[in-house]
Backbone bond lengths (Angstrom), bond angles and torsions (degrees), N, CA, C in turn:
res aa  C-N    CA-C-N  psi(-1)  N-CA   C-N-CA  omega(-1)  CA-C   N-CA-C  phi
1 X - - - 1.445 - - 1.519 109.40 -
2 X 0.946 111.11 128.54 1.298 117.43 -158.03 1.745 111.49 -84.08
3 X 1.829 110.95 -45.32 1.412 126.10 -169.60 1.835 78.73 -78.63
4 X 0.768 162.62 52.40 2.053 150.15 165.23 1.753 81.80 -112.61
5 X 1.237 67.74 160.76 2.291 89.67 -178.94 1.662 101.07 -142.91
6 X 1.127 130.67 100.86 1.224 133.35 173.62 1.782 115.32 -76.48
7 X 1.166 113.57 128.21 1.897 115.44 -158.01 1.200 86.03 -123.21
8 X 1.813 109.41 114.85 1.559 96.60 155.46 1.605 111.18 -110.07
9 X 1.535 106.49 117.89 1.432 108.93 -157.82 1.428 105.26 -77.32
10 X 1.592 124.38 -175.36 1.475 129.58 -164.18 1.272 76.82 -71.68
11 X 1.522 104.03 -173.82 1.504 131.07 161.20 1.527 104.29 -67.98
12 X 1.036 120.68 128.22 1.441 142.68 164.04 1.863 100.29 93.47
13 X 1.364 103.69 5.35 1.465 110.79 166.30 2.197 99.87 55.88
14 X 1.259 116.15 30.14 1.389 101.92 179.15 1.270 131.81 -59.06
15 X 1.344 109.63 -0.76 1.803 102.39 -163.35 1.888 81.14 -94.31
16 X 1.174 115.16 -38.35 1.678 101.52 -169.40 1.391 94.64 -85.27
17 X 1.513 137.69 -40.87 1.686 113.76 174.06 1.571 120.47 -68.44
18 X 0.932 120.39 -1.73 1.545 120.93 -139.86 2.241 95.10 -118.23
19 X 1.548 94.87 -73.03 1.344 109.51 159.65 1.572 135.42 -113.18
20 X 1.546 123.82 34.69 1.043 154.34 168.32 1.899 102.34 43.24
21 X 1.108 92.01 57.32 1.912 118.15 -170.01 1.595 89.89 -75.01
22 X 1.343 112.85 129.56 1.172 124.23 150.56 1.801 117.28 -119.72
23 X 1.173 89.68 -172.90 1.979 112.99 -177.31 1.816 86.61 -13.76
24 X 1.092 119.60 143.48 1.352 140.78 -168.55 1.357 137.87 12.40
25 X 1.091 88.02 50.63 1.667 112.89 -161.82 1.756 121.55 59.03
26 X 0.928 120.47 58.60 1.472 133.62 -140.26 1.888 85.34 -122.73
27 X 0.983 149.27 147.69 1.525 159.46 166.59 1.768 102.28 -93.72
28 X 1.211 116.93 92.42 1.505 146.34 -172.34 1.509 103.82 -84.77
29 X 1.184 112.21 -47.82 1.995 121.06 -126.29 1.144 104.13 46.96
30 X 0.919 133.13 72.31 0.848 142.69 145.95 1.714 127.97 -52.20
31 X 1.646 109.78 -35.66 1.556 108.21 165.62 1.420 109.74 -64.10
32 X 1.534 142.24 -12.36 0.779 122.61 179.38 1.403 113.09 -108.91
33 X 1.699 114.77 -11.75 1.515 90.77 155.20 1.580 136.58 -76.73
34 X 1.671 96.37 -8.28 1.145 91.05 -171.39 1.558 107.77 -77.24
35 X 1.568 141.80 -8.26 0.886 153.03 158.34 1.434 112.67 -60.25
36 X 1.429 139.67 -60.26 1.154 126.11 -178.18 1.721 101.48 -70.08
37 X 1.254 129.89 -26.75 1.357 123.56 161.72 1.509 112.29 -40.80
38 X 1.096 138.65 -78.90 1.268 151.46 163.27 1.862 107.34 -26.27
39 X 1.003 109.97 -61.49 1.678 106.97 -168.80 1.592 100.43 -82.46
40 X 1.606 123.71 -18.90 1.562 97.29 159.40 1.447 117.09 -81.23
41 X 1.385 121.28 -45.56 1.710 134.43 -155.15 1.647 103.74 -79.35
42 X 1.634 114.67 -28.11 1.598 106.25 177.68 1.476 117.04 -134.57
43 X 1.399 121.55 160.74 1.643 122.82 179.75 1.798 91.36 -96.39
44 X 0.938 141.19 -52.78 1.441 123.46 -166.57 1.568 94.46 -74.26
45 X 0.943 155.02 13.63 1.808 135.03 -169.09 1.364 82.11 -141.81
46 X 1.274 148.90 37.94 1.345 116.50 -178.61 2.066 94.94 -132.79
47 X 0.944 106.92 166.03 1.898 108.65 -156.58 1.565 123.41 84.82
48 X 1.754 105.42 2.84 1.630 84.59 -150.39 1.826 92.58 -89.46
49 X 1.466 120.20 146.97 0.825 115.88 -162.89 2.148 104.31 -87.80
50 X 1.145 97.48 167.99 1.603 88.45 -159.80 1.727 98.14 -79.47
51 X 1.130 107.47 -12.33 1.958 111.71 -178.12 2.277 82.65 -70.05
52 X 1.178 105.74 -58.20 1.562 100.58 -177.58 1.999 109.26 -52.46
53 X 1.055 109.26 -41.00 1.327 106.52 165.58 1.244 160.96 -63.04
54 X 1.412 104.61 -15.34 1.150 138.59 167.69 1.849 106.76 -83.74
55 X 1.390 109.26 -31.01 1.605 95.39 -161.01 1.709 90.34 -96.68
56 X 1.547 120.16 -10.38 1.464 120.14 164.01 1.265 118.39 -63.34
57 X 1.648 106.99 -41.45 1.423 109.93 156.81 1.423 134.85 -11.30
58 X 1.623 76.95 -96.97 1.769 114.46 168.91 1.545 121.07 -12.23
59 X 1.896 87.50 -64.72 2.057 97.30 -177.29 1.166 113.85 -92.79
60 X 1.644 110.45 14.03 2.035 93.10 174.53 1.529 98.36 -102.96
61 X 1.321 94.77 141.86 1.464 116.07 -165.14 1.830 105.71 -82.97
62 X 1.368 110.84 -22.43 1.723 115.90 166.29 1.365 117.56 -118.90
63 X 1.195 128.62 126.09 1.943 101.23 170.13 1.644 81.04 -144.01
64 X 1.718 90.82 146.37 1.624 93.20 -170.74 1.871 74.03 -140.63
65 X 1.702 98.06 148.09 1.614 94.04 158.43 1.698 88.82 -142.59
66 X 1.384 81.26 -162.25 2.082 109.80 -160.61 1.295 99.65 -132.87
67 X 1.289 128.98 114.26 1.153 130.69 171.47 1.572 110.51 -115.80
68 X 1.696 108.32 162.05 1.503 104.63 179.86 1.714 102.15 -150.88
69 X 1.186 84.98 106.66 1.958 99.90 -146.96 1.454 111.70 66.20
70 X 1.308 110.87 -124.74 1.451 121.50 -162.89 1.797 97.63 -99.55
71 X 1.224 136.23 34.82 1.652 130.19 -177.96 1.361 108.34 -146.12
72 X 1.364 113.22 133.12 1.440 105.40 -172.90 1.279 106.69 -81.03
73 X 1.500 125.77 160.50 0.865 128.25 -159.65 1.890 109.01 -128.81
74 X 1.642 105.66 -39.45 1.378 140.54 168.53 1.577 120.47 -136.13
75 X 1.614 93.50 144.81 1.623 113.78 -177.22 1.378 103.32 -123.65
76 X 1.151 114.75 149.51 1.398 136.32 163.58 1.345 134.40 -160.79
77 X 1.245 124.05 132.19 1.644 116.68 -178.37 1.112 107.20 -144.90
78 X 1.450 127.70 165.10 1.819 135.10 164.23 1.068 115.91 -139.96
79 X 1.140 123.01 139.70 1.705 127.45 157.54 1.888 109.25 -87.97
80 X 1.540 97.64 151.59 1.247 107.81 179.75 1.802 137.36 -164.67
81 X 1.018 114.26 143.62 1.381 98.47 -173.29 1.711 107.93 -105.26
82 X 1.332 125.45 14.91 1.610 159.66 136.20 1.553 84.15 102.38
83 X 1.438 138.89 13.25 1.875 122.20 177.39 0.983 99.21 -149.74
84 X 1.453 164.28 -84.71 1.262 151.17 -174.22 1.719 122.03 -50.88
85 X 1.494 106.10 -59.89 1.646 104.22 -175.96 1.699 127.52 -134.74
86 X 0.947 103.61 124.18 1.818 89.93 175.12 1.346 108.95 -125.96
87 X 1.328 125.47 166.48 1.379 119.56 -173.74 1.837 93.51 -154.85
88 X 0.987 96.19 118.83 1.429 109.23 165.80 1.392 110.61 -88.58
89 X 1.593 89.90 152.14 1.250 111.04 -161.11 1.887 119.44 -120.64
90 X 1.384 124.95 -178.42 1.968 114.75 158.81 1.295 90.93 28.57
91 X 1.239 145.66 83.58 1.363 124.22 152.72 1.553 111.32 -108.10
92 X 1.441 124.95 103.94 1.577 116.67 -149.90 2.259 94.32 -153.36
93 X 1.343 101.02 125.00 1.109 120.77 165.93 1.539 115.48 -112.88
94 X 1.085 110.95 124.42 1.542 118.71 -177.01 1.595 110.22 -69.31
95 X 1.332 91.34 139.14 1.491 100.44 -143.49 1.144 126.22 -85.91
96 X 1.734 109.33 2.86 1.626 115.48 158.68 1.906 116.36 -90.53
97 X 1.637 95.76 14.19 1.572 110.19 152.14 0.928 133.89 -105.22
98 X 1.505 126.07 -19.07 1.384 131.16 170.69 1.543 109.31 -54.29
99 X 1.600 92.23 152.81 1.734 101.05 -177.78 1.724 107.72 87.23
100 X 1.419 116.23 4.87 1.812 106.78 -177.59 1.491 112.49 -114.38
101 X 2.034 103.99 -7.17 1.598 106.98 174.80 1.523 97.96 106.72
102 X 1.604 110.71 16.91 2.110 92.88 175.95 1.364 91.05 -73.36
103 X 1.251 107.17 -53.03 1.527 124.67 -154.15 1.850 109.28 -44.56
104 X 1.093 103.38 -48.38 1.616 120.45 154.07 1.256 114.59 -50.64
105 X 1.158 142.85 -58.02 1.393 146.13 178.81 1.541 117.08 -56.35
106 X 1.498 104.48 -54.64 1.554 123.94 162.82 1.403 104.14 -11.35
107 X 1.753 101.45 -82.05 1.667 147.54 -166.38 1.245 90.90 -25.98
108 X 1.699 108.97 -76.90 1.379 128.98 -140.62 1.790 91.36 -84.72
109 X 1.093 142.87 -55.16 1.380 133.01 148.04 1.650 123.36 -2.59
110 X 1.427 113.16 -61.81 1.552 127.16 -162.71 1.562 93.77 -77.35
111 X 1.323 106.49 -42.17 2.064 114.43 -160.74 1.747 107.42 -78.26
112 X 1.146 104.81 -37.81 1.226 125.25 175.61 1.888 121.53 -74.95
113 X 1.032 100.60 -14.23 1.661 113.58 -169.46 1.905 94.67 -68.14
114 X 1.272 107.80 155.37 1.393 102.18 -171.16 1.665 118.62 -88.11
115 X 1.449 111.16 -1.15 1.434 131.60 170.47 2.125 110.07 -75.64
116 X 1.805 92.05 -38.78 1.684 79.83 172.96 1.559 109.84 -130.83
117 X 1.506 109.79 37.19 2.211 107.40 -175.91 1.889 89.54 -77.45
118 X 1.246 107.68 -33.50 1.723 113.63 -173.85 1.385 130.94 -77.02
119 X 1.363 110.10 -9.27 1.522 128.11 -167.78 1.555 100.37 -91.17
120 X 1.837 101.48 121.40 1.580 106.58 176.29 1.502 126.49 -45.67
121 X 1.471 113.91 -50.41 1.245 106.97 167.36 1.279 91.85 -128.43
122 X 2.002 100.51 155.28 1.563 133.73 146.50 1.287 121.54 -80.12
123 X 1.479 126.61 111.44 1.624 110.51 -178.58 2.034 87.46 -113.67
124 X 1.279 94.99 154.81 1.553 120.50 159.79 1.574 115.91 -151.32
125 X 1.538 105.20 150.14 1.674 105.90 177.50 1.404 108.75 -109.75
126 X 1.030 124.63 164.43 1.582 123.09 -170.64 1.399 106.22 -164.81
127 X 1.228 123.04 146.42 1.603 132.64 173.57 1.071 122.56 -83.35
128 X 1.761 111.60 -62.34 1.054 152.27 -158.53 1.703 111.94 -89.00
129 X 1.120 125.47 -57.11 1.605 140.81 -139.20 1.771 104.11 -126.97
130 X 0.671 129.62 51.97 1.218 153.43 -148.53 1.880 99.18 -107.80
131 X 1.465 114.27 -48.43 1.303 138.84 -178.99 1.587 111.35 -79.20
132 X 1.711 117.52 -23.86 1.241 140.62 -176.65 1.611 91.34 -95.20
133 X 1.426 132.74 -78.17 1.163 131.47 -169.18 1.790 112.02 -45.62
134 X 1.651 128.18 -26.14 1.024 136.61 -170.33 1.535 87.60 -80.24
135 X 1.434 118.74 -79.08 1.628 98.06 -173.84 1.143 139.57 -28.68
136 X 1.229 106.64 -17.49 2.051 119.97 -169.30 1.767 95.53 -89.39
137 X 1.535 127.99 -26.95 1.000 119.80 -142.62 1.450 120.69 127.41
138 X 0.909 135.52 -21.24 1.631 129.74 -156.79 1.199 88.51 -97.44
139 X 1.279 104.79 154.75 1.552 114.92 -169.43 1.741 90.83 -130.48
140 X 1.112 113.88 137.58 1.654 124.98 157.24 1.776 105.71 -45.89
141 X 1.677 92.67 134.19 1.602 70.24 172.32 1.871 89.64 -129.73
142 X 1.704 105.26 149.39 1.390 119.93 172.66 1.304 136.27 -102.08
143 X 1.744 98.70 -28.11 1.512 102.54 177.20 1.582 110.80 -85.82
144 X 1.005 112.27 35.49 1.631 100.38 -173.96 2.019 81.65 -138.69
145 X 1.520 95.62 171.10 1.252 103.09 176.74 1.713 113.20 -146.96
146 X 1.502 112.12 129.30 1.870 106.15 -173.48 1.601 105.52 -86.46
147 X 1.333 98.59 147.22 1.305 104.52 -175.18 1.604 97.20 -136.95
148 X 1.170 92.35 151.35 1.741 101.63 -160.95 1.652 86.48 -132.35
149 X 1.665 104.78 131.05 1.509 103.27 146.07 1.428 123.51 -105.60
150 X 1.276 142.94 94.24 1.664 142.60 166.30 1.463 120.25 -7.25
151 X 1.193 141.64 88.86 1.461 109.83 179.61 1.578 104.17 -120.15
């Protein structure tokens, strides 16, 4: 798609948490679309309140989105310690875009960023896309096991 603008924001992404900066430094609210982004396009990301969003902001060390004009279109973020591990995170294209190559672009954007091209492994979890994450590379993994604490 040609009119999309892919933003890879500073670290802690402040101009879109901070002054809700969109596509060329432009004042969007953008924190709040990126919230109704989330509560239409996903069931785990959706409720989160934008005071919670902003401080997700803050500590992800990559956040890249996709815009198409003034509406986001794609999210992405990672945490990282830039040589042993990174784990991407929200990775979500709205879903009358999927299938045109953001989602690909996203990928190679987040993996490629110079905070995680050095990090031994990339981990991400996924529900859904599992068949999408394999094309890029990701391999299922078995000998390991996720453990979740509830809080």
């Amino acid at each position: 798609m040609d009119k999309t603008l892919l933003i890879k924001h500073h670290k802690g992404a402040p101009g879109l948490r901070l002054f809700g900066l969109g596509p060329y430094f432009k004042p969007t609210n953008s924190l709040n679309k990126l919230q109704k982004f989330f509560n239409k396009e996903t069931f785990w990301a959706n409720n989160r309140s934008q005071h919670n969003l902003q401080i997700m902001l803050k500590n992800s060390d990559v956040v890249i989105t996709i815009w198409l004009r003034n509406e986001i279109i794609g999210f992405g973020r990672a945490t990282t310690d830039s040589v042993f591990r990174a784990v991407l995170w929200d990775v979500v294209i709205a879903q009358e875009y999927q299938g045109l190559g953001l989602g690909k672009k996203l990928i190679d954007s987040l993996i490629n960023h110079p905070l995680i091209i050095n990090s031994e492994k990339i981990y991400l979890m996924t529900t859904n896309q599992c068949d999408f994450y394999n094309n890029l590379g990701f391999q299922n993994v078995v000998n390991q096991e996720l453990l979740l604490l509830n809080k």
